[in-house]
PQR file with spaces between the fields and no chain letter, atoms N, CA, C, O and H, PARSE charges and radii, in Angstrom:
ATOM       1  N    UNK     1      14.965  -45.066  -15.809 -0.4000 1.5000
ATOM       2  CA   UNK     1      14.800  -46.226  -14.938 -0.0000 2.0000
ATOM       3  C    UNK     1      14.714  -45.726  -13.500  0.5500 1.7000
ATOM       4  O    UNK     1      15.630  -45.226  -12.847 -0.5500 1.4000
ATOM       5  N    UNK     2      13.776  -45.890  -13.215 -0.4000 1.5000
ATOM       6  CA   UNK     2      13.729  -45.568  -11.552 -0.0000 2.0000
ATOM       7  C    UNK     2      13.054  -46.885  -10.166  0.5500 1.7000
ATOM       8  O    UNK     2      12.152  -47.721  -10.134 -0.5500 1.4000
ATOM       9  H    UNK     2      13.032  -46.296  -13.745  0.4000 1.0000
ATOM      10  N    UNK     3      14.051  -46.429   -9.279 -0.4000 1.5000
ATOM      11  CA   UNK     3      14.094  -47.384   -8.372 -0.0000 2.0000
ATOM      12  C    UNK     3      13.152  -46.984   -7.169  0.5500 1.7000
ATOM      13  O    UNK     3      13.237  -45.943   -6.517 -0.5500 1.4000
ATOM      14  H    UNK     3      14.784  -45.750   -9.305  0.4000 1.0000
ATOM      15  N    UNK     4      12.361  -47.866   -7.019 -0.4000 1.5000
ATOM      16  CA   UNK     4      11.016  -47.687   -5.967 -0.0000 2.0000
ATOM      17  C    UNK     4      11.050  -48.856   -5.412  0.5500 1.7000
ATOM      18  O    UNK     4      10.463  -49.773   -5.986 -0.5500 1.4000
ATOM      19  H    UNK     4      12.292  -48.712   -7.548  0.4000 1.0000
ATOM      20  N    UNK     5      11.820  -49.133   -4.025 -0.4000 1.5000
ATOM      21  CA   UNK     5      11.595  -50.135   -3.201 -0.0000 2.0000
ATOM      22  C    UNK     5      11.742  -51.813   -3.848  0.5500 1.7000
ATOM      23  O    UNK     5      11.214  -52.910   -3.666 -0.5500 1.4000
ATOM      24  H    UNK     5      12.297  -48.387   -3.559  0.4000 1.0000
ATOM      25  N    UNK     6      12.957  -51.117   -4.816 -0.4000 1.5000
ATOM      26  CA   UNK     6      13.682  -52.598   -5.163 -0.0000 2.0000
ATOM      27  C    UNK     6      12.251  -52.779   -6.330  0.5500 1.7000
ATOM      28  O    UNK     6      12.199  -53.864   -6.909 -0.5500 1.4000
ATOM      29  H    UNK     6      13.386  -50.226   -4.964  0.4000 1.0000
ATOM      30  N    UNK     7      11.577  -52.151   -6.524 -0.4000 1.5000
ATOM      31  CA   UNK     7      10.765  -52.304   -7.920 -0.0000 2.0000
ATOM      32  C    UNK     7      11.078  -51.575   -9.149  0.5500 1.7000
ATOM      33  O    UNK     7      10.893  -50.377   -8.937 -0.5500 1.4000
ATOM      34  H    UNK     7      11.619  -51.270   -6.053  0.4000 1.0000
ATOM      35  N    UNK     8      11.444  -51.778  -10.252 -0.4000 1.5000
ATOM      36  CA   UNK     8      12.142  -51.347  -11.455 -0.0000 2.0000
ATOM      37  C    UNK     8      11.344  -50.836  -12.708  0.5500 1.7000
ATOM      38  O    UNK     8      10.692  -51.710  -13.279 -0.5500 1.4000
ATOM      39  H    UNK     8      11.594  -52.752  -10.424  0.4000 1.0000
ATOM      40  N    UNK     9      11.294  -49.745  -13.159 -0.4000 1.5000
ATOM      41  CA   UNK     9      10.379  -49.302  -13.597 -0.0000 2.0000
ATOM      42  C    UNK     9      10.941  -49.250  -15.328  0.5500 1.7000
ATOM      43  O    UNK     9      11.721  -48.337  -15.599 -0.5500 1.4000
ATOM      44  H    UNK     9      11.824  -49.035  -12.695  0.4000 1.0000
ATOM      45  N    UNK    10      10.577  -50.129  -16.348 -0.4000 1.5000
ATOM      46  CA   UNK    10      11.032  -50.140  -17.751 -0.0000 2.0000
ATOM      47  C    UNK    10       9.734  -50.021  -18.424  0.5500 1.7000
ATOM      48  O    UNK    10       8.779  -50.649  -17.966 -0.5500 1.4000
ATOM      49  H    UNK    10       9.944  -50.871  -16.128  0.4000 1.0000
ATOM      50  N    UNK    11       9.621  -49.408  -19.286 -0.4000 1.5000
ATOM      51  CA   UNK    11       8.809  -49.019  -20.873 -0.0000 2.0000
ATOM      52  C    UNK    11       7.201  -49.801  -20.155  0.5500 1.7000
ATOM      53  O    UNK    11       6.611  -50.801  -20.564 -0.5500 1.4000
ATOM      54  H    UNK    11      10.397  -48.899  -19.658  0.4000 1.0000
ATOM      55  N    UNK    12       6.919  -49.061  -19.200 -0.4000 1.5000
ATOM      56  CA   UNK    12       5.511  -49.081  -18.343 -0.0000 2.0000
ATOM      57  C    UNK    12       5.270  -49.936  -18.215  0.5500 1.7000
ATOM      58  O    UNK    12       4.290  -50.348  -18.834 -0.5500 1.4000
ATOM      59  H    UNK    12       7.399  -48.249  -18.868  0.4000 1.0000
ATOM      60  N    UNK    13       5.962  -50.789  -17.352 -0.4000 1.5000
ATOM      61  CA   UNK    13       5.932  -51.959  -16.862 -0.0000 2.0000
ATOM      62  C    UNK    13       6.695  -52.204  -14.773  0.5500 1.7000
ATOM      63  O    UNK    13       7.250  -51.350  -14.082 -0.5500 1.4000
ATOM      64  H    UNK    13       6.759  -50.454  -16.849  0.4000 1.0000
ATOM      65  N    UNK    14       6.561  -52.794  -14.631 -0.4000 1.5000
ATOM      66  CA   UNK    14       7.550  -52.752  -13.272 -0.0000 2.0000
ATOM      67  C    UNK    14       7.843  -54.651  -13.210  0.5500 1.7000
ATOM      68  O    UNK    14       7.277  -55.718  -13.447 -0.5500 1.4000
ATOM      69  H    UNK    14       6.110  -53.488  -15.192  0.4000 1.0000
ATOM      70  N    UNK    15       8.805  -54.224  -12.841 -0.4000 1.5000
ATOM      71  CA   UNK    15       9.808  -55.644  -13.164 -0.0000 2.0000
ATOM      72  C    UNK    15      10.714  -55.476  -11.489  0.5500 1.7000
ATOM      73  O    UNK    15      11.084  -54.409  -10.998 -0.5500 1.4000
ATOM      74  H    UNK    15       9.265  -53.357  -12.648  0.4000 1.0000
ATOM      75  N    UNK    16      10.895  -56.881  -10.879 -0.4000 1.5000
ATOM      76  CA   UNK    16      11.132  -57.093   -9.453 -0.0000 2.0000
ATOM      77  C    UNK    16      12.448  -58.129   -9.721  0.5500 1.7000
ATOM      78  O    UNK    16      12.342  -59.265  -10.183 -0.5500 1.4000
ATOM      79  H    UNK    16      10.595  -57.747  -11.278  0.4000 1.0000
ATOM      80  N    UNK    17      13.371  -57.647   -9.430 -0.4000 1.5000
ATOM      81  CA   UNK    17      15.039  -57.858   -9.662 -0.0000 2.0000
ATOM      82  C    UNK    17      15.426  -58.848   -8.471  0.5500 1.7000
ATOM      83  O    UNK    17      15.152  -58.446   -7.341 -0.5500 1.4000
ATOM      84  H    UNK    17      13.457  -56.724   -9.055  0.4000 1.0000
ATOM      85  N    UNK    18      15.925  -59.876   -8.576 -0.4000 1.5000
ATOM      86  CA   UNK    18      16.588  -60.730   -7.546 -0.0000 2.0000
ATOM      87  C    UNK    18      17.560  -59.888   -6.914  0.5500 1.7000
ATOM      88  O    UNK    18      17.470  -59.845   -5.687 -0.5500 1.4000
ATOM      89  H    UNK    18      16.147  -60.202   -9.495  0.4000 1.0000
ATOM      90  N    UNK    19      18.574  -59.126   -7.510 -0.4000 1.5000
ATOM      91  CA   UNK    19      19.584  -58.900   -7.104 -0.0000 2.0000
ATOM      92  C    UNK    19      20.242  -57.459   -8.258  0.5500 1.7000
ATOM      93  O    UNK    19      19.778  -57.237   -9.376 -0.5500 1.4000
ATOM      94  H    UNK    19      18.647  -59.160   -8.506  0.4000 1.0000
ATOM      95  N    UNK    20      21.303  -56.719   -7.651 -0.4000 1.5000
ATOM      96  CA   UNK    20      21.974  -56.105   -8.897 -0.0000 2.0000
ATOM      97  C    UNK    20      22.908  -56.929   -9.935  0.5500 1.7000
ATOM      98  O    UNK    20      23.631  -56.241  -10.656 -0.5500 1.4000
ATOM      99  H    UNK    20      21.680  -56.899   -6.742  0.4000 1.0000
ATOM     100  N    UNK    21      22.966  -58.431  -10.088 -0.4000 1.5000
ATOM     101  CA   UNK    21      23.649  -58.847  -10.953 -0.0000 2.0000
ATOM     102  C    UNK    21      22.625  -59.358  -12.207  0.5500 1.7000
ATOM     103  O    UNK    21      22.900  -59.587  -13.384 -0.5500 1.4000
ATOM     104  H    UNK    21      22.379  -58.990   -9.501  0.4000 1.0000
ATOM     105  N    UNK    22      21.244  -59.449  -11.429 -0.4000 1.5000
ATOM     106  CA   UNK    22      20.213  -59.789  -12.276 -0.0000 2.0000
ATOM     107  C    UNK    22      19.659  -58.634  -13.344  0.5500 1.7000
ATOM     108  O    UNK    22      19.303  -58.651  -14.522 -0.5500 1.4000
ATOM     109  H    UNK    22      21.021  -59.263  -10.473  0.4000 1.0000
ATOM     110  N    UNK    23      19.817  -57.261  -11.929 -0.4000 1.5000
ATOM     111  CA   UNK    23      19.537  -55.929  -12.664 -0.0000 2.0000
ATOM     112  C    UNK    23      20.317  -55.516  -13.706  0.5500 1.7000
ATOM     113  O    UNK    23      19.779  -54.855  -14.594 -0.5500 1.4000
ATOM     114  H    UNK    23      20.106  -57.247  -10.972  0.4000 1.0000
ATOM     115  N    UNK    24      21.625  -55.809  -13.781 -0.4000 1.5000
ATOM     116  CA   UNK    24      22.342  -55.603  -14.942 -0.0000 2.0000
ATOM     117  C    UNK    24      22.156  -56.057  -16.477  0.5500 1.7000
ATOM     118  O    UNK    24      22.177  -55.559  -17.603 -0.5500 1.4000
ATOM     119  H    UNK    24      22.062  -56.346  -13.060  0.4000 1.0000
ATOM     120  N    UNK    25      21.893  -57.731  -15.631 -0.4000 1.5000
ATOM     121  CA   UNK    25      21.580  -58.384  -17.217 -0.0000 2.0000
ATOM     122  C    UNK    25      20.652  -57.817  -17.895  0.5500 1.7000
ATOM     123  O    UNK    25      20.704  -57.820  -19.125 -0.5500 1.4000
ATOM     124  H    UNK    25      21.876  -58.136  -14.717  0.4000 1.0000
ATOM     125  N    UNK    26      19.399  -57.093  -17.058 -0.4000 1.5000
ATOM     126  CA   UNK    26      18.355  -56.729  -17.948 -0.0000 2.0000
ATOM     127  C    UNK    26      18.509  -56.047  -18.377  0.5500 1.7000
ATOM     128  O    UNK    26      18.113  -55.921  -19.536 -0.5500 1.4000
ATOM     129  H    UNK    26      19.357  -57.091  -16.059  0.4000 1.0000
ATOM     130  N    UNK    27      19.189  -55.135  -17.748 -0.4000 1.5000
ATOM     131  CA   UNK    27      19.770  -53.783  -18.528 -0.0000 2.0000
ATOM     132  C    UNK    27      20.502  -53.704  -19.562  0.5500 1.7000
ATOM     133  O    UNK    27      20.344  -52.937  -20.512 -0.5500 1.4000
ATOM     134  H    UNK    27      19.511  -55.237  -16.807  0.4000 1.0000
ATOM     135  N    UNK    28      21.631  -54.786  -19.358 -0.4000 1.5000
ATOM     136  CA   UNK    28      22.195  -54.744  -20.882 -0.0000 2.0000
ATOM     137  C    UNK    28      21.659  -55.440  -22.025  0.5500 1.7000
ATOM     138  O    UNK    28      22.221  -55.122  -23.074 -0.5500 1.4000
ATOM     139  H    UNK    28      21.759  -55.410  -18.586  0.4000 1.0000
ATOM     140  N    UNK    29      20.835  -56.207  -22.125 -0.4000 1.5000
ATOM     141  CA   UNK    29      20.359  -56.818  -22.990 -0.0000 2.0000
ATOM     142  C    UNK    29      18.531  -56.870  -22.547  0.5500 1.7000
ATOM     143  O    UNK    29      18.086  -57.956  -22.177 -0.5500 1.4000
ATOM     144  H    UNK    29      20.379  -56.465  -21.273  0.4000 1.0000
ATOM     145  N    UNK    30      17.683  -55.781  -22.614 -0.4000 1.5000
ATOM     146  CA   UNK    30      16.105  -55.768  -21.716 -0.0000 2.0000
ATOM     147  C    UNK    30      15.151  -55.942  -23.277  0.5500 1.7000
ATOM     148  O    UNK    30      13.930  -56.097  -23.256 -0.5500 1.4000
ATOM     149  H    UNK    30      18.044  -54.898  -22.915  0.4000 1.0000
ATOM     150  N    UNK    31      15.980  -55.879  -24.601 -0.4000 1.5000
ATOM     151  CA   UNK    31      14.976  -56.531  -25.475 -0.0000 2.0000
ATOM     152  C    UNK    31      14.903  -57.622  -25.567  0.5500 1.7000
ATOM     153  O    UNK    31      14.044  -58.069  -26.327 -0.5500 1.4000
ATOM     154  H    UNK    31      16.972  -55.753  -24.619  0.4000 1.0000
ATOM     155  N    UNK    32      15.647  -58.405  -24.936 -0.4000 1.5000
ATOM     156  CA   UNK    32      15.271  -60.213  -24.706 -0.0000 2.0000
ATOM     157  C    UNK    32      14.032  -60.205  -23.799  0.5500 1.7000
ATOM     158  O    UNK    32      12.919  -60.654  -24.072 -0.5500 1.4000
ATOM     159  H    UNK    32      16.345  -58.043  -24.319  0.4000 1.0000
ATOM     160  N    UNK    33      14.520  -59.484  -22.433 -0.4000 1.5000
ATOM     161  CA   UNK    33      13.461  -59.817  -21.430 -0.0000 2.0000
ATOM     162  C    UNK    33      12.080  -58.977  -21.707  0.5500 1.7000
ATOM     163  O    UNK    33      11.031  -59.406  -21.227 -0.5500 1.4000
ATOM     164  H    UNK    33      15.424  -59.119  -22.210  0.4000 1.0000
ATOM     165  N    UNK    34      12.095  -57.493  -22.670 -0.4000 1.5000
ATOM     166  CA   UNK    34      10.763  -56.754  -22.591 -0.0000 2.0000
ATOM     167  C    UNK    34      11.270  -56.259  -23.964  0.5500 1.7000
ATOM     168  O    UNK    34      12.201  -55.491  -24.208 -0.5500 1.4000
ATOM     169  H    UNK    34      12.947  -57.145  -23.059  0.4000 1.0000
ATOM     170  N    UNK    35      10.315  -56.974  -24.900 -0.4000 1.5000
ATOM     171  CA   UNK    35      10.348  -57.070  -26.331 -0.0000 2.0000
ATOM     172  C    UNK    35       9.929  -55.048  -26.377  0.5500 1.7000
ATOM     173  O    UNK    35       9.610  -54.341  -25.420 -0.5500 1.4000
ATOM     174  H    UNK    35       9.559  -57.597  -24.702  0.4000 1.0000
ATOM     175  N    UNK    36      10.116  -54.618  -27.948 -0.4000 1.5000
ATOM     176  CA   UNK    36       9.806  -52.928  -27.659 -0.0000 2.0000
ATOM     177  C    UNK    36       8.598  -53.330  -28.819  0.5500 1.7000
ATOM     178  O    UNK    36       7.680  -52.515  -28.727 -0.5500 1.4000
ATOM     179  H    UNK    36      10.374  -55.192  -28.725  0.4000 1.0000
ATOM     180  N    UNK    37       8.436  -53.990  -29.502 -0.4000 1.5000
ATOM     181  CA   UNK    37       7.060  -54.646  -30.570 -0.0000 2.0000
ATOM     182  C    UNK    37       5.872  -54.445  -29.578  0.5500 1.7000
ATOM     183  O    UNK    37       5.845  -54.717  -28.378 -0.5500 1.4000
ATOM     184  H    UNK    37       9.181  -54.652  -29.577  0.4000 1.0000
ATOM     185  N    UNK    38       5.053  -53.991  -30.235 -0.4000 1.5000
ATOM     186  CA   UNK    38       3.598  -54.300  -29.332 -0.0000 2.0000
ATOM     187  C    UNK    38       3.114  -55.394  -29.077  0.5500 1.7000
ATOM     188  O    UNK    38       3.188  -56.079  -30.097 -0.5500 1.4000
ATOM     189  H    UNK    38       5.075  -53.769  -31.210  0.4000 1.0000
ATOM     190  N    UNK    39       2.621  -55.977  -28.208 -0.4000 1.5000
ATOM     191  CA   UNK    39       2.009  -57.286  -28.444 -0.0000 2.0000
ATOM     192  C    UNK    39       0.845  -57.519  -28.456  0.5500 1.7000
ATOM     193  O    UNK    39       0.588  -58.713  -28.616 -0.5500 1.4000
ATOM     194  H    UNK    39       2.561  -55.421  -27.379  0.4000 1.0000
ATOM     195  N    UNK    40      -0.308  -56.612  -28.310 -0.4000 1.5000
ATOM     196  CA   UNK    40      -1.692  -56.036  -29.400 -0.0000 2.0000
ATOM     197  C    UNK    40      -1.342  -54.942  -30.401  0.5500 1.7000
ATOM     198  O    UNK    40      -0.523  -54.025  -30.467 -0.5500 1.4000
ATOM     199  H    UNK    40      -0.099  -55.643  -28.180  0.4000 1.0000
ATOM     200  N    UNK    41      -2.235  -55.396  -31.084 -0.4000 1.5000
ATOM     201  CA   UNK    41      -2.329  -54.182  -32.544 -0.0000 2.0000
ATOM     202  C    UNK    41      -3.785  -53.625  -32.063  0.5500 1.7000
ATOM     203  O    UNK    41      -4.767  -54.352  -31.904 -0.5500 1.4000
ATOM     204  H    UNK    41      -2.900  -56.140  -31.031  0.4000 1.0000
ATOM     205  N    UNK    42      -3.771  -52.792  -31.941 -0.4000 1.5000
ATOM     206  CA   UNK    42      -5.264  -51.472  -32.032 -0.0000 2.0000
ATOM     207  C    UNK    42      -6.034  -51.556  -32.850  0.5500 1.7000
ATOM     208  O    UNK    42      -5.925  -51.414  -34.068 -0.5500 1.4000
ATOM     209  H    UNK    42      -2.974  -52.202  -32.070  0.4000 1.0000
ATOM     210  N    UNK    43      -7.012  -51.835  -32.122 -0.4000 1.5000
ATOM     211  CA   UNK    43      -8.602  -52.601  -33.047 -0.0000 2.0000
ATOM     212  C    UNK    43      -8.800  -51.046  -33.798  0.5500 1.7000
ATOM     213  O    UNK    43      -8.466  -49.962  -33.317 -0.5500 1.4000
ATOM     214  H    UNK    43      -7.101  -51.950  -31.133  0.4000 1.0000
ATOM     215  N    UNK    44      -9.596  -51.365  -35.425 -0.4000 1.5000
ATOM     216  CA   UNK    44      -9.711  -50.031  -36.182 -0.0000 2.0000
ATOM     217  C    UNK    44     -10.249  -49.487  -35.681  0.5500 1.7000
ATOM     218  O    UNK    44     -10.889  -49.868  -34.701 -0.5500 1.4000
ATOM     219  H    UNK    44      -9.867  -52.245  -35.815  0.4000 1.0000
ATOM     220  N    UNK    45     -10.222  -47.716  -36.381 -0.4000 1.5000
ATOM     221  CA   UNK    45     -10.685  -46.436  -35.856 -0.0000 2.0000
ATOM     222  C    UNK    45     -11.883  -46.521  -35.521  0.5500 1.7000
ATOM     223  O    UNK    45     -12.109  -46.246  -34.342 -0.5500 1.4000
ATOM     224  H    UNK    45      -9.702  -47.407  -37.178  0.4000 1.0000
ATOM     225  N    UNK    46     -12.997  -46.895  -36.340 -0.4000 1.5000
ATOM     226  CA   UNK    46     -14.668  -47.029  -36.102 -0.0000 2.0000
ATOM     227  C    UNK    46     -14.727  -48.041  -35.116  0.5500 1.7000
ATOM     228  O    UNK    46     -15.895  -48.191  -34.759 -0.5500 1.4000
ATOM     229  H    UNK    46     -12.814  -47.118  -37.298  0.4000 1.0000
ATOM     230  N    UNK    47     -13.510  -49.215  -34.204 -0.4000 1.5000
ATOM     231  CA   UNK    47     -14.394  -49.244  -33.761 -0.0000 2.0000
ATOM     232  C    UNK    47     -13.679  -49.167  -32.439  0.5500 1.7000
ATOM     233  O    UNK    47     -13.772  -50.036  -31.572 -0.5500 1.4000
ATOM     234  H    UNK    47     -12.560  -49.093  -34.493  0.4000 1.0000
ATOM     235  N    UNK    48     -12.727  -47.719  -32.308 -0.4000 1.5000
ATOM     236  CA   UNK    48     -12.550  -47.818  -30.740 -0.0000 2.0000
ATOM     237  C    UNK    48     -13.541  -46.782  -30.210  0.5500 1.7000
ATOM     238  O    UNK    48     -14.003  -45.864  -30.888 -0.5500 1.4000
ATOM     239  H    UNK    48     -12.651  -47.013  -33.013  0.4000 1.0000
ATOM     240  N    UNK    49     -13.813  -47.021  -28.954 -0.4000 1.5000
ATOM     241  CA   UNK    49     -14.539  -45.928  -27.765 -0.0000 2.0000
ATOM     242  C    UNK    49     -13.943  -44.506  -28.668  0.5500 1.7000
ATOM     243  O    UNK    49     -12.920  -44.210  -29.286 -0.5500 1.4000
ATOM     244  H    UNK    49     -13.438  -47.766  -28.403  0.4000 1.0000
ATOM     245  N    UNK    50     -15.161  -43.909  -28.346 -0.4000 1.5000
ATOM     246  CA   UNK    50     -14.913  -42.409  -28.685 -0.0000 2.0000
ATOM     247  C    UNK    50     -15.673  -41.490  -27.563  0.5500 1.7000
ATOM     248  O    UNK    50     -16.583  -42.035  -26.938 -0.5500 1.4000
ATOM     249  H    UNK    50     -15.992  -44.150  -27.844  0.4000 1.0000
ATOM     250  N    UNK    51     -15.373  -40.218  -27.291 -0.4000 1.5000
ATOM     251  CA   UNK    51     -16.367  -39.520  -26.646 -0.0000 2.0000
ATOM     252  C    UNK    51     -17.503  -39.124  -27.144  0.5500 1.7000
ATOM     253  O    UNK    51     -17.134  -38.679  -28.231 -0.5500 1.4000
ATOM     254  H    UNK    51     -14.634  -39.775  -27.798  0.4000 1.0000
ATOM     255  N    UNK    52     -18.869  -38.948  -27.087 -0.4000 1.5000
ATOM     256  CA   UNK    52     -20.118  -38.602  -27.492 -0.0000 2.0000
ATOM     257  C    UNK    52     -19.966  -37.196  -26.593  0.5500 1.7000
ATOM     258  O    UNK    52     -19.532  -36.933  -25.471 -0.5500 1.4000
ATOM     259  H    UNK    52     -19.168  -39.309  -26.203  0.4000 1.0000
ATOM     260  N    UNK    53     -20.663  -36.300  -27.891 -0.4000 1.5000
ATOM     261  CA   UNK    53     -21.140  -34.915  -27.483 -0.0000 2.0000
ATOM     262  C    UNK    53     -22.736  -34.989  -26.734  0.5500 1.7000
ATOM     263  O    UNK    53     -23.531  -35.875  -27.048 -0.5500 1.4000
ATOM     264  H    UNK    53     -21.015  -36.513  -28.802  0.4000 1.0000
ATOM     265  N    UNK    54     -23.095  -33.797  -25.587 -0.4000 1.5000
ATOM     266  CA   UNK    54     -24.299  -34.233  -25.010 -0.0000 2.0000
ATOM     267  C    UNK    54     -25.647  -34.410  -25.638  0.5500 1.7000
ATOM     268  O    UNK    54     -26.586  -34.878  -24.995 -0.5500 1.4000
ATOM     269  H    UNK    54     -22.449  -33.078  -25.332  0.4000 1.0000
ATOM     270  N    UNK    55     -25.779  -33.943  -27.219 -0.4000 1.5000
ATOM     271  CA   UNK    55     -26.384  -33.531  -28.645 -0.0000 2.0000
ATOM     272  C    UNK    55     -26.662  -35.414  -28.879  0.5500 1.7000
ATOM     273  O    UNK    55     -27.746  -35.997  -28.883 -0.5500 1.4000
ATOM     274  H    UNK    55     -25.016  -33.562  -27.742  0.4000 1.0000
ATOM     275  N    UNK    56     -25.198  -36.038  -29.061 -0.4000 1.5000
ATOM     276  CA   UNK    56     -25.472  -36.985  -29.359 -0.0000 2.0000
ATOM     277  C    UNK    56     -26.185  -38.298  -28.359  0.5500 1.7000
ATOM     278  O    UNK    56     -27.074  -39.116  -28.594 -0.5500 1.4000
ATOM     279  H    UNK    56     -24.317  -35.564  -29.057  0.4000 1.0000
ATOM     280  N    UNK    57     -25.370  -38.049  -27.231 -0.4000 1.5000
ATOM     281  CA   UNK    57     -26.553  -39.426  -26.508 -0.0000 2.0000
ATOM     282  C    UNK    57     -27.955  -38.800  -25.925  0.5500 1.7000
ATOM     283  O    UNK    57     -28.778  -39.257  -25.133 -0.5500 1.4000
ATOM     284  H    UNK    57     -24.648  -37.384  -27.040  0.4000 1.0000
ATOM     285  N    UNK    58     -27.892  -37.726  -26.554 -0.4000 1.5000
ATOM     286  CA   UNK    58     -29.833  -37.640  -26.320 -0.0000 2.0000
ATOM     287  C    UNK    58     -30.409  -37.944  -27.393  0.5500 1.7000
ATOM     288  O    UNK    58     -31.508  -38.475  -27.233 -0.5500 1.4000
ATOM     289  H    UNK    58     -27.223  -37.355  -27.197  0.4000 1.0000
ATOM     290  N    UNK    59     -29.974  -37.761  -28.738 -0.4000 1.5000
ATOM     291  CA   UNK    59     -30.187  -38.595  -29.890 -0.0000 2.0000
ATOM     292  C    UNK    59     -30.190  -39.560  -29.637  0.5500 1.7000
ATOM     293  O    UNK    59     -31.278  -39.951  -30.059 -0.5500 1.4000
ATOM     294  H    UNK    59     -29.082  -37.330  -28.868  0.4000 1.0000
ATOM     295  N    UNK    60     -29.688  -40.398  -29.173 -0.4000 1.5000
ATOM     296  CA   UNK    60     -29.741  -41.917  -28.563 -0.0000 2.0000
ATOM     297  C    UNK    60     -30.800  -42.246  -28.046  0.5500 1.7000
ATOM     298  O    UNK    60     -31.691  -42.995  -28.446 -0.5500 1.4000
ATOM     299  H    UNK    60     -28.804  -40.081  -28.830  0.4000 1.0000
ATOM     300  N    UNK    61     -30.682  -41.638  -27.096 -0.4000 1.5000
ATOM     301  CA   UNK    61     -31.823  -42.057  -25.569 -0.0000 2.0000
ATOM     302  C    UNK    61     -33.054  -40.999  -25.910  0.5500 1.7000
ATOM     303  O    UNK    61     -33.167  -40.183  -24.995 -0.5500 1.4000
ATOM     304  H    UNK    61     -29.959  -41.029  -26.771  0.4000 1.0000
ATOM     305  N    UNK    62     -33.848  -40.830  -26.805 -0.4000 1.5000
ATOM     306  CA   UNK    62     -34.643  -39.902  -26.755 -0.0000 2.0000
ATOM     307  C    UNK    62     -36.248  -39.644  -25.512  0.5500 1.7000
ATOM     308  O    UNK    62     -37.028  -38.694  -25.446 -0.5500 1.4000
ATOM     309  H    UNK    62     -33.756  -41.493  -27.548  0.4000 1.0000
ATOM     310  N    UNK    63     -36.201  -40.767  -24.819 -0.4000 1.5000
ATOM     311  CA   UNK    63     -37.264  -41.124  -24.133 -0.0000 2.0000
ATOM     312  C    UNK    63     -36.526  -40.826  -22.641  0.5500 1.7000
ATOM     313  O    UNK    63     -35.649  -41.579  -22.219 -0.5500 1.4000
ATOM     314  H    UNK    63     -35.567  -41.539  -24.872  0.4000 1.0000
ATOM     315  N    UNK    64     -36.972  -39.675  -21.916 -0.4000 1.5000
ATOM     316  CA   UNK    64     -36.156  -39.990  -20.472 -0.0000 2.0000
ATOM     317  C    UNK    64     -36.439  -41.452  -19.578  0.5500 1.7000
ATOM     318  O    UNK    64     -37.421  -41.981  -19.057 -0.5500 1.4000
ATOM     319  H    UNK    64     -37.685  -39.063  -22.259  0.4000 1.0000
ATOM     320  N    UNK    65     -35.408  -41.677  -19.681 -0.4000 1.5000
ATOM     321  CA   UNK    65     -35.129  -42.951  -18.259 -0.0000 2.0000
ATOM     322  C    UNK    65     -36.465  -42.603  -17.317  0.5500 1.7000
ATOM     323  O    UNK    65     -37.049  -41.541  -17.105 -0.5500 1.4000
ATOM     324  H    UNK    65     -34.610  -41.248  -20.104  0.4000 1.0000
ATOM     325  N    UNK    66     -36.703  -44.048  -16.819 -0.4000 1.5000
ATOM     326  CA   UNK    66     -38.634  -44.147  -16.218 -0.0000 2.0000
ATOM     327  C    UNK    66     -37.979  -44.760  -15.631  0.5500 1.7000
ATOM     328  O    UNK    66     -37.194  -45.386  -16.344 -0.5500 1.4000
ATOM     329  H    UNK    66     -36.229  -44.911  -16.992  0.4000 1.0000
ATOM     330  N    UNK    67     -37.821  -45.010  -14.141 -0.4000 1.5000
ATOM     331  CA   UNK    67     -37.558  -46.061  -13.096 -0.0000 2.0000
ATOM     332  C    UNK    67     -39.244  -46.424  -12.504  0.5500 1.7000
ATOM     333  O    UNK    67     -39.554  -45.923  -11.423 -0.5500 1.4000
ATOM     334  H    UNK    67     -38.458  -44.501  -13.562  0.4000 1.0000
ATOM     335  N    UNK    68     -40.159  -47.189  -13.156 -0.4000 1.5000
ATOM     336  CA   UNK    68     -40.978  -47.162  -13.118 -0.0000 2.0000
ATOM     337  C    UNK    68     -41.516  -48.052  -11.165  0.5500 1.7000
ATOM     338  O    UNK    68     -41.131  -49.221  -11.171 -0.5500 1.4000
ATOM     339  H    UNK    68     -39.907  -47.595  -14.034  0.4000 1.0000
ATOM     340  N    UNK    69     -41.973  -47.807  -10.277 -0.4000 1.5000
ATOM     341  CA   UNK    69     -41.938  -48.724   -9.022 -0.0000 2.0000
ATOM     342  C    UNK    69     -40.916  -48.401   -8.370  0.5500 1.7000
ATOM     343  O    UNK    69     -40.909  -48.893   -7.241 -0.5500 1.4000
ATOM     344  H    UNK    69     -42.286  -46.858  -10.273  0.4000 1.0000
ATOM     345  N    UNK    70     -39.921  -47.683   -8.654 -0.4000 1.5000
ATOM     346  CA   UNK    70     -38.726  -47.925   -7.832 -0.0000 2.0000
ATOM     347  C    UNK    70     -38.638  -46.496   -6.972  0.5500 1.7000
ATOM     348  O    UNK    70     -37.735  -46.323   -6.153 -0.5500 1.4000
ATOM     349  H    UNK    70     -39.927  -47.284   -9.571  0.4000 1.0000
């Protein structure tokens, strides 16, 4: 937990405290206030972003880019 200008830093989040009696409560009990469950599930493997090798987006794009007028 680290303190940056009265800004509170929990499970990658930043959380802004009224007071140290407020800071406590969260502290002792911070799975009420910042559940540890995800609250998205991760869209499947095929279809997150991946990196392309330079092999592959010229397979893609096989025609060079024409800025035709410009």
């Amino acid at each position: 937990l680290l303190n940056i200008n009265k800004f509170f830093f929990c499970i990658g989040r930043y959380y802004r405290m009224a007071g140290p009696k407020e800071l406590q409560q969260f502290l002792d009990d911070s799975e009420h206030f910042a559940p540890s469950e995800p609250r998205k599930i991760l869209p499947a493997p095929n279809c997150r972003p991946h990196r392309r090798t330079e092999a592959e987006t010229k397979a893609m794009f096989p025609k060079p880019i024409e800025f035709a007028s410009y």
